[in-house]
C-alpha positions in Angstrom: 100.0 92.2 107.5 102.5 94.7 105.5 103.7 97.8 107.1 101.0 100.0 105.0 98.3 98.2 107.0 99.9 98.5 110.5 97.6 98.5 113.4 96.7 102.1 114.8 97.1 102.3 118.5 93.2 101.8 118.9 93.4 97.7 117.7 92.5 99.4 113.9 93.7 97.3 110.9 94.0 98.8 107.7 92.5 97.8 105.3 93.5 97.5 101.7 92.1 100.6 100.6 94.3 102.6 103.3 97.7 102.5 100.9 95.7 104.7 98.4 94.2 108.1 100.0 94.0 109.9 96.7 91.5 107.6 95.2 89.0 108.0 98.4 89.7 112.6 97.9 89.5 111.7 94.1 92.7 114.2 93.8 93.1 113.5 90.4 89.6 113.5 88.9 88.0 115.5 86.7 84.6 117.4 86.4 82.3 118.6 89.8 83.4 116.9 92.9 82.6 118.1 96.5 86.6 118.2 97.2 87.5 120.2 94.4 84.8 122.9 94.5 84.9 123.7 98.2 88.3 122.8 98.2 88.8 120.1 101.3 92.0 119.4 102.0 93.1 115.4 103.3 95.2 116.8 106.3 95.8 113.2 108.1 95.2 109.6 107.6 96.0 106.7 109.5 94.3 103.0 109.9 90.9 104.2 111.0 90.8 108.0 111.0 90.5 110.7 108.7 91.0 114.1 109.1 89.5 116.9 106.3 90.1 121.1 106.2 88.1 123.3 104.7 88.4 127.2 104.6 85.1 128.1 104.7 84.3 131.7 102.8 81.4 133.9 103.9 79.9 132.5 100.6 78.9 129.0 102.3 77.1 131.1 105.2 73.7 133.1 106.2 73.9 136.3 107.9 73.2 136.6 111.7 73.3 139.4 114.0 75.9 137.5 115.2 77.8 137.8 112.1 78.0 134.7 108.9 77.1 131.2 110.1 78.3 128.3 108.1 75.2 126.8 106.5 74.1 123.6 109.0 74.4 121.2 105.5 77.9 122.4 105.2 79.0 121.2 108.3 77.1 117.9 108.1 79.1 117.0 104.7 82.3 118.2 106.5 81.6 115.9 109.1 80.4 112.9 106.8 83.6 113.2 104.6 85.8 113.1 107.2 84.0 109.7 108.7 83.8 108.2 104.8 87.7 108.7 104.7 88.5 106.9 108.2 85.9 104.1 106.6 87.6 103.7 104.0 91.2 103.1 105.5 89.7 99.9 106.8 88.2 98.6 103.7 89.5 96.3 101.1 89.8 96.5 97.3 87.0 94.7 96.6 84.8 96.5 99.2 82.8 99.9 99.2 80.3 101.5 101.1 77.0 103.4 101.6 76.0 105.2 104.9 73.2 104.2 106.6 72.7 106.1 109.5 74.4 109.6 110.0 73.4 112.2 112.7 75.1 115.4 114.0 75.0 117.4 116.6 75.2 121.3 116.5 77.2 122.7 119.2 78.1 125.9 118.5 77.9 128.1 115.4 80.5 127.6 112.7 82.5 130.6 111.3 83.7 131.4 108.4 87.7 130.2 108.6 89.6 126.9 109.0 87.5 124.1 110.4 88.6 120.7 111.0 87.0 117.6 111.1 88.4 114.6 111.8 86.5 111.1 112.0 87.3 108.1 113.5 86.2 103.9 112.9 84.7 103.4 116.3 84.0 99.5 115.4 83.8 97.4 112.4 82.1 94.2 112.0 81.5 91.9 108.9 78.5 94.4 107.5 78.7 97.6 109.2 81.5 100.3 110.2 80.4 102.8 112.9 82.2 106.2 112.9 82.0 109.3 114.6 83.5 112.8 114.1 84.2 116.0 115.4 84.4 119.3 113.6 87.0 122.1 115.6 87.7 125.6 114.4 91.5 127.1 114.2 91.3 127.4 118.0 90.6 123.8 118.4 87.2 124.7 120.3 84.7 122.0 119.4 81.5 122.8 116.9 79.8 119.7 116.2 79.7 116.2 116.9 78.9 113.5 114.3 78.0 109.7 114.2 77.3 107.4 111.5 76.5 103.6 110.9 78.3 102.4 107.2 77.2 99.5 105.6 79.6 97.6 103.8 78.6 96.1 100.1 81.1 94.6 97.5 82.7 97.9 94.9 81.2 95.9 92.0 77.7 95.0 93.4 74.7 97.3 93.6 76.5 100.1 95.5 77.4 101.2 92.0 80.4 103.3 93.4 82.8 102.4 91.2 80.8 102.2 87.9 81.0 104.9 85.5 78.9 107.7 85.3 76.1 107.7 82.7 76.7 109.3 79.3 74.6 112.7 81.1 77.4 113.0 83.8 74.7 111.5 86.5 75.5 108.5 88.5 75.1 104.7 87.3 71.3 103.8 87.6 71.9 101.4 89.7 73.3 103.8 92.6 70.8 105.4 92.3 68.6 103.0 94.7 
């Protein structure tokens, strides 16, 4: 094992994949991607965990007479990013992965303003990674939980992840299911 894939202090190995963060937030691409539009930020990474930021505007809300309320959607991809990145730091080059399973709790209303999420590997096995997540404001009080089951395939096979796009911008046919 090198020193890029020490062990976290959960019993986490890192994976391959774990020495190259800016290919999982796709820092450097170009065109629509979820980072660079709503403009998540990578804010920590270790073997097994992930954590994402995003300043969410009033634009990504719905009014209440409570004032704005992030959009539920908005917190789910939050969430789901966050547990993607902490899967990846345990995969390996020739690995990807598709979720198969993702659920979230709502437990209180999201704000416009910093929100947090950070996602952990909870266990992997030969064929699945289970994560789970939790999404704090600025205040670190606790909005939403998260929990997802990640199957893993190999990056050339029929997950399609890594292809290239088709000539339209849309993905390879054969991610498409």
């Amino acid at each position: 094992m090198t020193d890029e894939q020490r062990v976290s202090g959960r019993g986490i190995t890192a994976g391959e994949r774990f020495t190259d963060p800016e290919l999982w937030a796709d820092v450097d691409g170009e065109g629509p991607h979820l980072w660079r539009t709503l403009g998540y930020r990578q804010s920590g990474w270790e073997p097994g965990s992930s954590t994402v930021e995003w300043d969410a505007t009033p634009d990504y809300c719905f009014p209440s007479a409570g004032g704005p309320i992030v959009q539920g959607g908005l917190v789910t991809a939050l969430l789901d990013a966050a547990m993607g990145g902490a899967c990846w730091t345990v995969l390996d080059n020739d690995q990807a992965f598709l979720t198969a399973d993702l659920r979230v709790e709502f437990l209180r209303s999201s704000r416009p303003g910093l929100l947090r999420a950070t996602g952990e590997v909870i266990r992997r096995t030969r064929r699945v990674v289970f994560c789970a997540a939790e999404l704090h404001d600025a205040d670190g009080v606790l909005l939403a939980t998260s929990r997802c089951t990640q199957v893993l395939l190999p990056a050339d096979g029929r997950a399609g992840r890594y292809g290239p796009p088709e000539p339209d911008g849309a993905p390879p046919r054969d991610a498409r299911g």
